[in-house]
C-alpha positions in Angstrom: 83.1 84.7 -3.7 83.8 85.1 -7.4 87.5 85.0 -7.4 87.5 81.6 -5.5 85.1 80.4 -8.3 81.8 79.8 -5.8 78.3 80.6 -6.6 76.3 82.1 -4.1 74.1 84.3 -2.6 74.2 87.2 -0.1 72.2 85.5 2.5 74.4 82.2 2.3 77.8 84.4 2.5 77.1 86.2 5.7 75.5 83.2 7.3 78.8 82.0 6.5 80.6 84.8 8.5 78.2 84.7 11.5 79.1 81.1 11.8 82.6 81.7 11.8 82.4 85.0 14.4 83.0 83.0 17.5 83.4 86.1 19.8 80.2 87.7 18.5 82.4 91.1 18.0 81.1 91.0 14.2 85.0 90.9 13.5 87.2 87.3 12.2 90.3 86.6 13.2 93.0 84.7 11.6 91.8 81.4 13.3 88.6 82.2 12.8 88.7 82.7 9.1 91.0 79.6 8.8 88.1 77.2 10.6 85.5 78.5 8.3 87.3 78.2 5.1 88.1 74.5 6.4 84.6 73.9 6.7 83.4 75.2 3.3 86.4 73.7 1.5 85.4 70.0 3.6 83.4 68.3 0.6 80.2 66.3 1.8 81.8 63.0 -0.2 84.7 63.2 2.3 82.1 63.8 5.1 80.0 61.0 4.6 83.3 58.8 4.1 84.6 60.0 7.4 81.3 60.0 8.9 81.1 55.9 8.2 85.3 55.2 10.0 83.8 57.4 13.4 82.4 57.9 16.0 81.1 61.4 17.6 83.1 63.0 15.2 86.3 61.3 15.7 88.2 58.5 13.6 89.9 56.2 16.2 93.5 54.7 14.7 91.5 51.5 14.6 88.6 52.8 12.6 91.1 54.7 10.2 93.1 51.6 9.6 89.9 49.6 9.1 89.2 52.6 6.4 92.7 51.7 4.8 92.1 47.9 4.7 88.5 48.0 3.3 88.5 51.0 1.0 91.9 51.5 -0.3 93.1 48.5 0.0 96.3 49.0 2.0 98.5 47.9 4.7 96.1 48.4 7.9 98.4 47.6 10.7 97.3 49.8 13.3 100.8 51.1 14.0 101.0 53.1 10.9 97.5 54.0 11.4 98.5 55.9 14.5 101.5 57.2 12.7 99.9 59.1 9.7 97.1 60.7 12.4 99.7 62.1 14.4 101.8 63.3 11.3 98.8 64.3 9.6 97.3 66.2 13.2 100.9 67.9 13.2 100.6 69.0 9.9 97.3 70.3 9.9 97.4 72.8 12.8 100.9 74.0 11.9 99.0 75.1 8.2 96.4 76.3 10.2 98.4 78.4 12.3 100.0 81.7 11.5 103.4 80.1 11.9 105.1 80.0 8.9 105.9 77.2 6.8 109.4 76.0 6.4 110.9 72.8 6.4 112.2 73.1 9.2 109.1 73.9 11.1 107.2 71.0 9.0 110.0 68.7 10.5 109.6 69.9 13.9 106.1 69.4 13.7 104.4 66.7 16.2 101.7 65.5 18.3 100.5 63.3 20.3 97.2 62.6 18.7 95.3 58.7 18.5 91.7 60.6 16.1 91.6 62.6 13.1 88.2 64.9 12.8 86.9 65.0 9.7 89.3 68.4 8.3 92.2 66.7 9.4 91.1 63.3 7.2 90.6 65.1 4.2 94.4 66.8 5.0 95.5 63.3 4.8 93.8 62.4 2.1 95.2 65.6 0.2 98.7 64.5 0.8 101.5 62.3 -0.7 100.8 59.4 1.6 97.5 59.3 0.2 98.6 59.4 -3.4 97.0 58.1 -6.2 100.4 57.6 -8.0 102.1 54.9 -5.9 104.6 56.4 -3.9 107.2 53.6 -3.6 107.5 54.1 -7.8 108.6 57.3 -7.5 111.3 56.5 -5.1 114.6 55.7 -6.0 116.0 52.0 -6.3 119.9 51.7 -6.8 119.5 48.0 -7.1 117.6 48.3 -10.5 119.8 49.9 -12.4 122.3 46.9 -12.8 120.7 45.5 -16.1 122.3 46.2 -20.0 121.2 49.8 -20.9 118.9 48.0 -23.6 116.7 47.4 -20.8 115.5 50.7 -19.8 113.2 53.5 -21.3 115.3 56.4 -21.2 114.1 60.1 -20.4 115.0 61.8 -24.0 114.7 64.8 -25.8 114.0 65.9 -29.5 116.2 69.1 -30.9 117.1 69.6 -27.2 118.1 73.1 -28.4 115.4 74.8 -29.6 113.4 77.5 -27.0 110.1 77.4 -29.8 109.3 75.8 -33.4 111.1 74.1 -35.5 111.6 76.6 -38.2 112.4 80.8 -36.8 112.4 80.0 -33.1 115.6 80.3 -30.9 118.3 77.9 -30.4 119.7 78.4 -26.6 122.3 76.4 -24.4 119.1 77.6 -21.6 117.0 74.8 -23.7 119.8 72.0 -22.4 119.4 73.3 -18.7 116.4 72.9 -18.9 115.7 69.5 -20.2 118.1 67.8 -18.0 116.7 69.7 -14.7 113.8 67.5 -15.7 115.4 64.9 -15.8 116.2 64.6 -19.5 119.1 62.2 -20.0 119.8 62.1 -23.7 119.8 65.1 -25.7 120.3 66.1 -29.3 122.8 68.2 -30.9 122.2 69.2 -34.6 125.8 70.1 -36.0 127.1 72.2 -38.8 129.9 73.8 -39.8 130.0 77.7 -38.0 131.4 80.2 -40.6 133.0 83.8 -40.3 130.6 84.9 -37.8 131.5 81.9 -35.3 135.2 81.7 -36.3 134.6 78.8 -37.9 133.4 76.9 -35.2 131.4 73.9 -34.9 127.3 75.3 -34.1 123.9 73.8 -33.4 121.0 74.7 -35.2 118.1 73.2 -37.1 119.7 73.1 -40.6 118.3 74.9 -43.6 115.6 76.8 -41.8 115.7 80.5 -39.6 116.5 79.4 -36.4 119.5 80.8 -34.5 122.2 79.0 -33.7 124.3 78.3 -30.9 128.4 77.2 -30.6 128.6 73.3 -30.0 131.6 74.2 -27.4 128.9 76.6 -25.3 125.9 73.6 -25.2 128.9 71.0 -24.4 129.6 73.6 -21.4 126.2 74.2 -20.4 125.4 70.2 -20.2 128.0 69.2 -18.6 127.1 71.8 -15.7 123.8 70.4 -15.4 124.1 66.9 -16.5 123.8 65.4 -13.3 122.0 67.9 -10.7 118.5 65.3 -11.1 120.5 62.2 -11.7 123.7 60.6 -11.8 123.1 58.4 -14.3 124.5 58.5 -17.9 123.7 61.1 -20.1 123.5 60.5 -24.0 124.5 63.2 -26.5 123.1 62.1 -29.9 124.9 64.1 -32.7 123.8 64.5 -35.9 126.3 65.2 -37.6 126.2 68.0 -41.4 129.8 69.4 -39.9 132.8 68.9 -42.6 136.1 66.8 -41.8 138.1 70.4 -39.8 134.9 70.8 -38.0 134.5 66.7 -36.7 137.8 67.3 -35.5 137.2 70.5 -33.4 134.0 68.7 -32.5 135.9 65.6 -31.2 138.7 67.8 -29.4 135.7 70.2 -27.4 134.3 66.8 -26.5 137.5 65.4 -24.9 138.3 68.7 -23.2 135.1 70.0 -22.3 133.7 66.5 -20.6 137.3 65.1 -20.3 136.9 61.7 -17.6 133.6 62.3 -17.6 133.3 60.6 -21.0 133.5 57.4 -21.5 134.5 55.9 -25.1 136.3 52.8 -24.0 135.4 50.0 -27.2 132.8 48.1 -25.9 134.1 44.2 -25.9 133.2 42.0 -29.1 132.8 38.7 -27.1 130.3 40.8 -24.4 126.5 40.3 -26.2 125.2 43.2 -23.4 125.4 46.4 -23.1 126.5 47.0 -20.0 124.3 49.2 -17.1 123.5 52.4 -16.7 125.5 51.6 -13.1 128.5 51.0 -15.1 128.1 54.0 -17.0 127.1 56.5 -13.6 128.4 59.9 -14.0 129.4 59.4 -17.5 128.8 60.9 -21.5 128.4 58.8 -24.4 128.4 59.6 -27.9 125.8 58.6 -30.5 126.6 58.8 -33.6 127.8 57.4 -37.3 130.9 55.4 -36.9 133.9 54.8 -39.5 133.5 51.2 -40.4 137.1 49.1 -39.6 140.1 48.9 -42.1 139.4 45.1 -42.6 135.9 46.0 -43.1 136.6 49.1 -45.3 140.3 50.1 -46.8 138.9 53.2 -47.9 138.3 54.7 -44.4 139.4 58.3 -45.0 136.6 58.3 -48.1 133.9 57.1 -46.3 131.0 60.2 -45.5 128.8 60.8 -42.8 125.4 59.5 -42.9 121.8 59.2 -41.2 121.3 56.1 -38.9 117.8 56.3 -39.1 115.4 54.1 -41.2 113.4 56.9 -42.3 115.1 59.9 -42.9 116.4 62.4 -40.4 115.5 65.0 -43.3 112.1 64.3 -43.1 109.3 67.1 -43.0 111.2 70.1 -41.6 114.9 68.8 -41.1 116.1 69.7 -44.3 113.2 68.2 -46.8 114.1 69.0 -50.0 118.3 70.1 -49.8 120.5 68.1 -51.4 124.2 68.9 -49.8 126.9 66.8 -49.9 127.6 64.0 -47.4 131.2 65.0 -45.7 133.7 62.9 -44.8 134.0 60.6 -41.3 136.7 62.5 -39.7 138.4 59.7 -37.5 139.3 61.4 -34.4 135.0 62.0 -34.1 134.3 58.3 -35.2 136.5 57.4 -32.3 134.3 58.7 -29.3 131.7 56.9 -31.1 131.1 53.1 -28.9 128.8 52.1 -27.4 125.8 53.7 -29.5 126.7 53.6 -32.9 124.0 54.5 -36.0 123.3 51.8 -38.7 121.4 51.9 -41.3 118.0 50.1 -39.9 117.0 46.9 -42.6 115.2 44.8 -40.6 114.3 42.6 -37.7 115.8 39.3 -38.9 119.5 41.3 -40.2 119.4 42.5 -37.0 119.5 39.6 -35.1 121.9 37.8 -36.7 124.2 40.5 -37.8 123.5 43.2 -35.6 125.6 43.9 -32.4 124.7 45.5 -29.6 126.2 48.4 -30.1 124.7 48.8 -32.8 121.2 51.0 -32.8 119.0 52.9 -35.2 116.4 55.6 -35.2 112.9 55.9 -36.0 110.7 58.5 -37.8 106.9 58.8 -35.8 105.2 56.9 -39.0 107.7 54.3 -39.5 107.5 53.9 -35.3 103.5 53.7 -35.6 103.4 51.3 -38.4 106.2 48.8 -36.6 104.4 49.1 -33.3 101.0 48.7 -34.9 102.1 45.4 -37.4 104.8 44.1 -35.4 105.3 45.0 -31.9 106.5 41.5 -30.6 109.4 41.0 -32.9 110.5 44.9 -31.9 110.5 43.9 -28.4 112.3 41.5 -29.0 115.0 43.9 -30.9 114.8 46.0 -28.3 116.2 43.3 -25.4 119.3 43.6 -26.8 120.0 47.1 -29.4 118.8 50.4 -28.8 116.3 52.4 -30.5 115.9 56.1 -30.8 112.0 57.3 -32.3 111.8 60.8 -32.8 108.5 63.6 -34.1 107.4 63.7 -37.6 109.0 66.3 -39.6 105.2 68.1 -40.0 105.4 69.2 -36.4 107.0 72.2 -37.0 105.0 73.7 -33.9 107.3 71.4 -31.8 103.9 69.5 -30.9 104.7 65.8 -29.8 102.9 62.3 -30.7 102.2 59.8 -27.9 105.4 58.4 -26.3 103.4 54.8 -25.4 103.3 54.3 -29.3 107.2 53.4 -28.9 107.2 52.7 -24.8 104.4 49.4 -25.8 106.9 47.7 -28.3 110.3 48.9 -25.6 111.7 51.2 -27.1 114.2 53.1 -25.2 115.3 56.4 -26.3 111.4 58.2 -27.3 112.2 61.5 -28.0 110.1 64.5 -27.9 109.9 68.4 -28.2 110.5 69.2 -24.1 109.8 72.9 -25.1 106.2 72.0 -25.3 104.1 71.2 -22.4 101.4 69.4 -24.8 99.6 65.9 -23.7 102.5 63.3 -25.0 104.6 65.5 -22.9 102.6 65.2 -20.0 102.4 61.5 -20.5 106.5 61.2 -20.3 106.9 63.5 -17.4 104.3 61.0 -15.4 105.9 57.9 -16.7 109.5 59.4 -15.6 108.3 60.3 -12.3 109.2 56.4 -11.8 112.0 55.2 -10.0 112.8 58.8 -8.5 113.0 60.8 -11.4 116.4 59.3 -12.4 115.5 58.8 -16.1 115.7 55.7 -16.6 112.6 53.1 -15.4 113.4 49.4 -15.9 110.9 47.5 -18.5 109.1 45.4 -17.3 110.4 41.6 -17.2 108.8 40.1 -20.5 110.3 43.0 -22.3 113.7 41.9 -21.1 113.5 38.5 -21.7 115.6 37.1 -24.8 112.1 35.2 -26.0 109.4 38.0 -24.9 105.7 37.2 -25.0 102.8 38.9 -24.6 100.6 37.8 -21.6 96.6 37.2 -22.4 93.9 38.2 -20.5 92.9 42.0 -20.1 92.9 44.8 -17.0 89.8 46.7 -16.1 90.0 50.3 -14.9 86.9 51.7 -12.9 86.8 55.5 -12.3 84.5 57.1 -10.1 84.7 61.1 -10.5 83.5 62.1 -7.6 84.2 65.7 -7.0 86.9 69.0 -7.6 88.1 71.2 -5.1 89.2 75.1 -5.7 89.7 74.6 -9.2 90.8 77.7 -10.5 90.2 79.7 -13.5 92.2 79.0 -16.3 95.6 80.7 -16.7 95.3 84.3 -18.0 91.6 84.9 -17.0 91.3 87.6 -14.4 87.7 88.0 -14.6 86.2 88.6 -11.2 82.7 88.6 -12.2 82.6 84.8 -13.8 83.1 81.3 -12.4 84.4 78.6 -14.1 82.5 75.8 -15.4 84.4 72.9 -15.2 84.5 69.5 -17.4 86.8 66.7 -16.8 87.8 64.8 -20.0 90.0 61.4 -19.0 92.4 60.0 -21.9 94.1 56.3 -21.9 97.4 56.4 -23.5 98.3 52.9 -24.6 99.6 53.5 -27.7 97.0 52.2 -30.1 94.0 54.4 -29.6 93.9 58.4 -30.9 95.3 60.2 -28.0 93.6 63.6 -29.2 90.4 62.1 -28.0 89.0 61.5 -24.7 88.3 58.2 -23.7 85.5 60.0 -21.4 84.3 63.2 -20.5 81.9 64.2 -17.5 79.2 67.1 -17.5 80.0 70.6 -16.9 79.7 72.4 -13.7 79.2 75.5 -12.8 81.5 76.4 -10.2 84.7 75.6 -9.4 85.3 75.7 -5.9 83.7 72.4 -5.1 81.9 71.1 -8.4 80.3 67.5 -8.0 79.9 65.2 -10.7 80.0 61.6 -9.1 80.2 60.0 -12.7 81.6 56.7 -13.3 83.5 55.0 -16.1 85.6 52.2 -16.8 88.2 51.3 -19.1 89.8 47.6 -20.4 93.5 47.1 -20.9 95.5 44.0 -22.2 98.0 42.9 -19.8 100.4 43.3 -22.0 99.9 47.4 -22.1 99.4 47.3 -18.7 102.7 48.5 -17.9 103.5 51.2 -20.7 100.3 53.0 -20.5 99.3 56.3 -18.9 96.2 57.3 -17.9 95.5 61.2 -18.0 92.8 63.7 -16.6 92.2 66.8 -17.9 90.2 69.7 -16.6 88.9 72.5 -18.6 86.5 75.4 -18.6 83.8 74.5 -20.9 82.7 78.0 -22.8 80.7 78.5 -25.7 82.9 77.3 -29.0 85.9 76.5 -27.2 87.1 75.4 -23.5 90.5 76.6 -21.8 92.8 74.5 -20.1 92.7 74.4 -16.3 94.8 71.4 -15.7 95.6 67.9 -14.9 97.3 64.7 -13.5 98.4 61.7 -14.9 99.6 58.3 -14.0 100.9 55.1 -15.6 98.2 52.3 -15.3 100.3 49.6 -13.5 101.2 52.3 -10.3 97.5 53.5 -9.8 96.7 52.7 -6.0 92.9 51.8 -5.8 90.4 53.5 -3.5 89.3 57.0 -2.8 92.2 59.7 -3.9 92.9 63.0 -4.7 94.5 63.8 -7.7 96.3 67.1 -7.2 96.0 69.1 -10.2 99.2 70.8 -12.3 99.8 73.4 -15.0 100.3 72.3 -18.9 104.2 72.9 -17.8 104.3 70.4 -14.8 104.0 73.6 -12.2 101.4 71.9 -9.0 98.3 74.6 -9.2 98.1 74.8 -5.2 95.2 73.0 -3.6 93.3 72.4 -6.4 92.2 68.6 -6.5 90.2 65.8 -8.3 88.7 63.6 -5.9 88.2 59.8 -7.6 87.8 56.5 -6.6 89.6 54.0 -8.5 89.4 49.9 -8.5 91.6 47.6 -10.8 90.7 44.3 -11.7 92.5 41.6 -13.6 89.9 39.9 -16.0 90.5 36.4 -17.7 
């Protein structure tokens, strides 16, 4: 009973069995097994739920939609009542039978059944339409992807090419594939001039440190592959640029040959104050990057040299701190891709507004993005309605560790990008926040962050969190002792950008088993309304030991998409990966204060 993490004794296990030996032939059979592992896996929480929704043992379609209606506060027609019972009857037996599971055997599956019993409730409650993360976020919605591109927080990645650290780890074109099969949809490309070794061609690295590096051409390749297997919605390749003139030119002819229609570098219109949609831009590339100022602007065009966007230094920390090279000159045929996303030099709020185009954008360092949030997060917005902005890690992180992505999502910014190499807490956060609107990587804000005079609405939100119960929480990755059980702690963390998001807003007791530890603690936590749509709220579960405690894993959810009521949070890996059957089960009720 060890390896599935339950404490018990002798006497208790083969009372189990006896139970569960129908025939008497001291002998289980598949079925057999099945019904009894059911029945020790059915928590006495659920029981006592189910047990008030029945009668003799059953839950009628009535008394489960009555359970909907008072509990989780859903649509209780009785029609979808008897709909999810006779999916959720379907689904059950087929898992219980030896027939294996396909999709097309879980699409054949039906029945004809009006009552759940009590396994077959807790199978529904285990399941997507029982979700704790709304499921109509997560699907798709074609219509709401119409807006400028300013409107949008954009799925985005920092030194997209890097497998490890930021200082001997490997660059690899795999590190692009990657990010945009999760849905990644602006990646960076760190470019310098490739000598003898590359025959003199244009490659990616993190300059002035020991990581490898890879030929610009090959990542172009490799994106473009991938670029829209999760969506088909514009992907952004922000270059920054070290390459000298020869090498901006072979950069700019790869580009046009490698993505050829696929990118678009049409001028965006100077009487057009918008940018226009990700729609407009579906199936497309566009360049970020430094752009050669216009001949009436600038006679000198051929002298002018390549330069950081960014307010605070793209050297800082790691990128460079410290080396002085020369700036190269704009080659023009490079400056030419650049349109619709073109780096300026960041000054502030009120230049930008009155000179600034839309167009126009400017990147972020972590501590100049915590200090604007923190003293001036309305006037960002505001910026933000109409100009892009990319924030990006301190240069210190040269572990590739992340900060907190609702630092930058609470003030709307759009590009916030982080190390996807590292399955860390921020990077949890994102991947939860971009499960909205289906994965696509891009989520509209919400409306006062789109409005030309944005506000911030009063009055506060109040999350209460009941932790009621785990099921088959397993031990942490790596341990394959047989003779210990895990002895679990759930720690709960609410990302909204303001408070220290390497400390938990609340932690339970520890347990001392894992297949079905109890805790039934309860918690709550206030929000302004304001945050109510940017923030995330995270549970962790780990095995508490003596001087340290190991990750087991967690789930997270953006605030404004939690569905009230009794849920199961279905527990993942650090990297995303679902850890099979393994379950928090909460209650959760949201309440708008004054």
């Amino acid at each position: 009973m060890n390896a599935i993490n339950f404490t018990s004794d002798k006497k208790e296990v083969v009372a189990m069995f006896a139970g569960a030996d129908r025939n008497n032939d001291d002998d289980i059979d598949y079925n057999e097994f099945s019904d009894m592992c059911n029945k020790l896996f059915l928590s006495d929480d659920i029981r006592t739920i189910f047990t008030k929704y029945s009668s003799d043992g059953e839950m009628s379609a009535a008394q489960f939609a009555q359970f909907l209606k008072e509990e989780q506060k859903e649509d209780a027609s009785e029609e979808r009542a008897v709909n999810l019972i006779k999916k959720h009857v379907a689904m059950f037996g087929l898992i219980n039978s030896e027939m294996r599971l396909t999709p097309e055997t879980m699409a054949a599956a039906t029945s004809e059944a009006t009552k759940f019993d009590a396994m077959e409730f807790q199978s529904y409650l285990e399941s997507s339409d029982a979700s704790a993360y709304n499921p109509q976020s997560t699907v798709f919605v074609e219509d709401s992807m119409y807006s400028p591109l300013s409107h949008y927080f954009i799925n985005s990645s920092h030194n997209t090419y890097l497998m490890g650290d930021q200082l001997k780890d490997d660059s690899s074109v795999e590190a692009y594939v990657r990010a945009l099969q999760q849905g990644c949809r602006c990646v960076e490309m760190d470019c310098w001039d490739g000598d003898d070794d590359y025959d003199h061609e244009p490659v990616i690295f993190h300059g002035h440190t020991l990581t490898s590096k890879i030929l610009f051409k090959d990542a172009l390749r490799a994106i473009k592959k991938y670029a829209f297997e999760a969506s088909d919605y514009p992907v952004l390749l922000s270059i920054e640029n070290h390459c000298t003139h020869d090498q901006q030119v072979k950069m700019a002819r790869h580009l046009k040959e490698i993505l050829a229609d696929y990118l678009y570098y049409v001028p965006h219109p100077e009487d057009e104050p918008s940018l226009p949609s990700p729609a407009f831009f579906k199936n497309k590339f566009l360049v970020k990057g430094k752009k050669l100022k216009p001949p009436a602007a600038d006679s000198a065009k051929a002298g002018e040299t390549v330069s950081s966007e960014s307010s605070e230094s793209e050297t800082e920390g790691s990128k460079g701190k410290g080396v002085k090279t020369p700036k190269p000159k704009m080659a023009e045929e490079l400056s030419d891709l650049v349109t619709h996303m073109q780096g300026v030099h960041f000054k502030d709020f009120a230049t930008s507004a009155s000179e600034g185009k839309c167009y126009n954008m400017s990147s972020f360092g972590e501590s100049k993005t915590k200090k604007l949030s923190s003293e001036n997060r309305l006037g960002w917005i505001k910026y933000n309605t109409r100009q892009l902005s990319r924030t990006y890690p301190g240069g210190t992180r040269v572990d590739s560790s992340n900060y907190d992505p609702t630092m930058a999502f609470r003030a709307g910014c759009q590009i916030v990008a982080l190390n996807f190499q590292t399955a860390d807490g921020p990077f949890q956060v994102n991947s939860a926040f971009y499960k909205q609107n289906g994965g696509s990587g891009y989520v509209l804000k919400p409306e006062f962050m789109r409005s030309k005079n944005p506000t911030l609405a009063h009055g506060k939100m109040k999350i209460t969190i009941r932790v009621i119960n785990g099921s088959r929480i397993p031990k942490p990755t790596g341990d394959d002792s047989k003779s210990e059980v895990v002895d679990p702690i759930v720690k709960i963390y609410l990302h909204n950008g303001e408070d220290d998001d390497d400390i938990p807003t609340y932690k339970t007791a520890v347990k001392s088993q894992g297949l079905n530890p109890r805790w039934d603690e309860t918690t709550d936590f206030t929000l302004e309304n304001s945050l109510w749509p940017t923030s995330v709220l995270r549970f962790i579960v780990r095995d508490e030991d003596l001087g340290s405690d190991d990750f087991i894993g967690y789930w997270a959810c953006p605030t404004n998409q939690l569905m009230q009521g009794y849920r199961m949070l279905p527990l993942s890996a650090d990297n995303g990966f679902p850890l099979l059957h393994s379950y928090l089960f909460v209650h959760i009720a949201v309440e708008e204060l004054a």
